[in-house]
VEXVEXRO-936719 format. One record per residue: x, y, z of N, C-alpha, C in turn; residue in three letters. Coordinates in steps of 0.1 Angstrom, whole numbers, padded with zeros to 4 digits, always signed. Example, Ala and Ser with C-alpha at 12.3 -4.5 7.8 and 13.67 -1.06 7.14 Angstrom:
2
+0132-0057+0078+0123-0045+0078+0132-0033+0078ALA +0128-0022+0071+0137-0011+0071+0129+0000+0079SER 
***
This chain:
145
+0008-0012+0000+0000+0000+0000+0009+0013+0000UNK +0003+0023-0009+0010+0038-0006+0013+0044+0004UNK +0028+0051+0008+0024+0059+0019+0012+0067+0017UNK +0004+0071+0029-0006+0078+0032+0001+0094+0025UNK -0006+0102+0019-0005+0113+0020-0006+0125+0032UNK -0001+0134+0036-0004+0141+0047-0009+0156+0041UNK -0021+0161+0050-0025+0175+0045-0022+0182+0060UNK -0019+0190+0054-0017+0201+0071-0029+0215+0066UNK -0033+0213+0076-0049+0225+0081-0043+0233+0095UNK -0043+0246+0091-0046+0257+0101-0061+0262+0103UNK -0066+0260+0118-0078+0267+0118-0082+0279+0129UNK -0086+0284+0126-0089+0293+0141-0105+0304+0140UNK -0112+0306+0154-0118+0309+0157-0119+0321+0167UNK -0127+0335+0159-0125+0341+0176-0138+0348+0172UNK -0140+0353+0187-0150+0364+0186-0148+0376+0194UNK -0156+0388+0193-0153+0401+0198-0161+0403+0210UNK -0160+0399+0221-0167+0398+0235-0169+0380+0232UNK -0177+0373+0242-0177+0362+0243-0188+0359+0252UNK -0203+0360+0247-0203+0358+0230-0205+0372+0228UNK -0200+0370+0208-0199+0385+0200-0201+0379+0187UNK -0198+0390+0182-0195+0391+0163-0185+0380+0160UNK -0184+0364+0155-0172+0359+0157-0171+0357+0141UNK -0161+0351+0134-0153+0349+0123-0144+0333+0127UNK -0139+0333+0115-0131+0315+0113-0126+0320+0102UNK -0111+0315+0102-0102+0311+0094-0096+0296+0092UNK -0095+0299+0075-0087+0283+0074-0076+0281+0069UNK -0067+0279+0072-0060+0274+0060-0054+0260+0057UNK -0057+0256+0046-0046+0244+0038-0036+0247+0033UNK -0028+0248+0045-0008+0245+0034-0009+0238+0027UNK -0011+0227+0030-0010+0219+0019-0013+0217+0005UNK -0024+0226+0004-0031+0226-0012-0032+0242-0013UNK -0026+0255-0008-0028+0267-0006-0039+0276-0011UNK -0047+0273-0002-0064+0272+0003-0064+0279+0010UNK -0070+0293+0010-0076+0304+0025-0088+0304+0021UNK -0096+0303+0037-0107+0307+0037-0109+0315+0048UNK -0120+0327+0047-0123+0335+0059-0138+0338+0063UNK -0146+0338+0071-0160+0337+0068-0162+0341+0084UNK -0174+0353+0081-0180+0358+0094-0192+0347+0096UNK -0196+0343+0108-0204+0335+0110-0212+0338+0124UNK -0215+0350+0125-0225+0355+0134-0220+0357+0148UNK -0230+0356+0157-0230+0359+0173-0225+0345+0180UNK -0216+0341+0184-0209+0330+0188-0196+0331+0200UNK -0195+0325+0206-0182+0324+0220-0169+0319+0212UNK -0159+0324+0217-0147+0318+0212-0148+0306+0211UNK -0152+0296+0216-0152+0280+0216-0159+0276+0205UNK -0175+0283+0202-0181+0279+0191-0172+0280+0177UNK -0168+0289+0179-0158+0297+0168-0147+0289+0163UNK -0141+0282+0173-0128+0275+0169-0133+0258+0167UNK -0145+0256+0168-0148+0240+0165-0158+0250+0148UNK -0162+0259+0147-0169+0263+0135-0162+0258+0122UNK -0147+0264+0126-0135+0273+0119-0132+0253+0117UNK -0131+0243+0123-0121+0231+0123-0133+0225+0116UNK -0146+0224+0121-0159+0216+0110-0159+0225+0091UNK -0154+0236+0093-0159+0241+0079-0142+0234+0074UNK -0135+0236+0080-0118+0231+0074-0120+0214+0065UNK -0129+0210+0077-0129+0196+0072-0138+0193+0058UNK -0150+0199+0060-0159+0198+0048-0152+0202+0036UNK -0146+0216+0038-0141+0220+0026-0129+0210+0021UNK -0121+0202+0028-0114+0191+0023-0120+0183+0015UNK -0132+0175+0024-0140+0167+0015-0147+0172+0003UNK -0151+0188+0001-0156+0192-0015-0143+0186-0023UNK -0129+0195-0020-0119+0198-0026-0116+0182-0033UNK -0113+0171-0022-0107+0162-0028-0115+0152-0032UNK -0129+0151-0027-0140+0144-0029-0140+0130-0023UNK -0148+0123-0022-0153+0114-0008-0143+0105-0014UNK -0141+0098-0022-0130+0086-0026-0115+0092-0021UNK -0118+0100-0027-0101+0106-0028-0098+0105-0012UNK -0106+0115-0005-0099+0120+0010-0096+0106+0018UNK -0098+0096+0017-0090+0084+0022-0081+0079+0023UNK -0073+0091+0011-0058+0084+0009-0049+0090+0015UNK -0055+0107+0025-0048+0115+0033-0048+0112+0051UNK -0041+0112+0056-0039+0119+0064-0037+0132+0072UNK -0052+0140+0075-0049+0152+0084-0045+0156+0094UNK -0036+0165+0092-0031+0172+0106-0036+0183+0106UNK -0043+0191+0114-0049+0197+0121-0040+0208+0131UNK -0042+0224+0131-0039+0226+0140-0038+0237+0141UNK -0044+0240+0157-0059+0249+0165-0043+0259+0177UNK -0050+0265+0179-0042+0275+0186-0049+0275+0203UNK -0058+0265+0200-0070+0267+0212-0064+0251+0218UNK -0059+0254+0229-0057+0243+0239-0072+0232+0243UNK -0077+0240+0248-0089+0237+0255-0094+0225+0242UNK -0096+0235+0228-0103+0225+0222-0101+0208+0213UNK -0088+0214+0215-0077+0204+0210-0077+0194+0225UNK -0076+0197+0237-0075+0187+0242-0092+0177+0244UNK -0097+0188+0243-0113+0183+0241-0115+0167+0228UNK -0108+0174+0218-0106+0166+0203-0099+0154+0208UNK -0092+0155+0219-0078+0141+0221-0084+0137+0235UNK -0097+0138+0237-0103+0132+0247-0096+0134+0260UNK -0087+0145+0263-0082+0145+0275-0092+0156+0283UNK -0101+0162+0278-0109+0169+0291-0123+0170+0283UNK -0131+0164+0292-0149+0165+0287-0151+0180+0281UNK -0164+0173+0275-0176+0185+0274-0183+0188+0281UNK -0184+0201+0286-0199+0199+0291-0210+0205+0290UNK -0210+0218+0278-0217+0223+0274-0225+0214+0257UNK -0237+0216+0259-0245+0207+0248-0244+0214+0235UNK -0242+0226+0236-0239+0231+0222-0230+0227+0217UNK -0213+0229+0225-0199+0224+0219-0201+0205+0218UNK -0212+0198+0226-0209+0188+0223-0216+0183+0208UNK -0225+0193+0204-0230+0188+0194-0214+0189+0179UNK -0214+0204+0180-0203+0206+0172-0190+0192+0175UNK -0188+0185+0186-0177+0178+0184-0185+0165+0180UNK -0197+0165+0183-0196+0150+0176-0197+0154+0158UNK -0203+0166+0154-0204+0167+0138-0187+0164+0133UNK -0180+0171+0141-0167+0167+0141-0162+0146+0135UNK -0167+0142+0146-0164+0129+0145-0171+0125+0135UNK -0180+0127+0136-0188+0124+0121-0177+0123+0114UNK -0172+0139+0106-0169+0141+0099-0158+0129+0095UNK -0149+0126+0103-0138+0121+0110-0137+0106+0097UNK -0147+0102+0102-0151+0090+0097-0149+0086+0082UNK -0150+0100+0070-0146+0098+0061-0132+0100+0053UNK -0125+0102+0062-0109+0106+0064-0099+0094+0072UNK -0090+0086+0060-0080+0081+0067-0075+0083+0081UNK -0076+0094+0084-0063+0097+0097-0065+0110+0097UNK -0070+0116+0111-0073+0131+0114-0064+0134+0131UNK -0050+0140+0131-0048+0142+0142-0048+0160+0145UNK -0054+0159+0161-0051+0176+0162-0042+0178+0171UNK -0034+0191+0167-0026+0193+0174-0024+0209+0179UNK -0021+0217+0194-0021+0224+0200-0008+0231+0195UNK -0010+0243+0189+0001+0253+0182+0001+0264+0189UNK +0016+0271+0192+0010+0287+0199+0005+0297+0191UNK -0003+0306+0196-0011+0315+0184-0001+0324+0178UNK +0014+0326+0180+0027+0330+0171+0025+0323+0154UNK +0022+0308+0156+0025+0298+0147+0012+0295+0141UNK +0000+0305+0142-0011+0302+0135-0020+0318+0130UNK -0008+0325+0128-0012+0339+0116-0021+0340+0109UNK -0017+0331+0102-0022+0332+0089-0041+0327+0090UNK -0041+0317+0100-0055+0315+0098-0062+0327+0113UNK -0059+0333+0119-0060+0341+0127-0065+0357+0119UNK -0056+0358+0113-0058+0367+0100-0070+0368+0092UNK -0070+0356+0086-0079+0353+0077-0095+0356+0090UNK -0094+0348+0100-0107+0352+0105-0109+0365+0111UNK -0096+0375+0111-0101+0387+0119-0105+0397+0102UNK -0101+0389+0093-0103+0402+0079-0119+0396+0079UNK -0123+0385+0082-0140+0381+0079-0145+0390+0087UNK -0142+0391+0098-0150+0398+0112-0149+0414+0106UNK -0138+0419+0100-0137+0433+0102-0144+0436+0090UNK -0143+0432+0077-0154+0434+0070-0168+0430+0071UNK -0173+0427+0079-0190+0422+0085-0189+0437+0092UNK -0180+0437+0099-0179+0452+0108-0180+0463+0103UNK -0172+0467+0092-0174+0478+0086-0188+0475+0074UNK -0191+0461+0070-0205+0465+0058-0217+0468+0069UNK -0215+0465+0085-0227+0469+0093-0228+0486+0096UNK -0214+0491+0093-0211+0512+0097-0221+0512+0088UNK -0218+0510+0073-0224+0514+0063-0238+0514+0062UNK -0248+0506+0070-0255+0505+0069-0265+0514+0078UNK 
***
């Protein structure tokens, strides 16, 4: 059998108060893929499982349900908390983030190999970025209005 391919995903999630205005960033190194997207009134936490469920879906458009089998994802969140949530080392216990983590596993299911891993937010810019340019334009098209 082939080695596995590996894709590396940057994700992140924030909002402006907690809960506020939040945004998600994504990025694929691997296939150089940005994405940024305001996604309403949400807590940092909803934000950063938002930002890791849209990362994954967009994999599976990109490579399509046969293909994404042959990869291996790596993953990786700037958010401690949610990453160790992801590696089963500390419960849920709010029923909203649990829903988002099982869509998570779901997702999981049609992917060879999904690991996450805890990065300092120095080492995750670029998807940090990406979700504060979604948030600041929702920001400024609401002045205008």
């Amino acid at each position: 059998m082939a080695e596995t391919e590996k894709i590396k995903m940057f994700t992140d999630g924030g909002s402006r108060g907690n809960p506020g205005p939040a945004g998600i960033g994504v990025w694929i190194e691997s296939l150089g893929k940005k994405y940024g997207e305001y996604i309403g009134e949400k807590t940092n936490n909803e934000a950063e499982y938002t930002a890791l469920i849209y990362g994954l879906t967009k994999l599976k458009q990109i490579l399509g349900k046969n293909k994404i089998k042959e990869y291996a994802i790596e993953c990786y969140l700037d958010s401690e908390l949610v990453v160790r949530q992801l590696n089963h080392e500390y419960k849920l216990k709010e029923s909203h983030i649990q829903k988002s983590f099982l869509e998570i596993w779901n997702l999981m299911l049609d992917f060879r190999e999904i690991k996450f891993y805890h990065i300092p937010r120095e080492k995750n810019t670029i998807a940090d970025a990406l979700a504060n340019e979604a948030l600041d334009a929702q920001m400024k098209q609401r002045s205008l209005i």
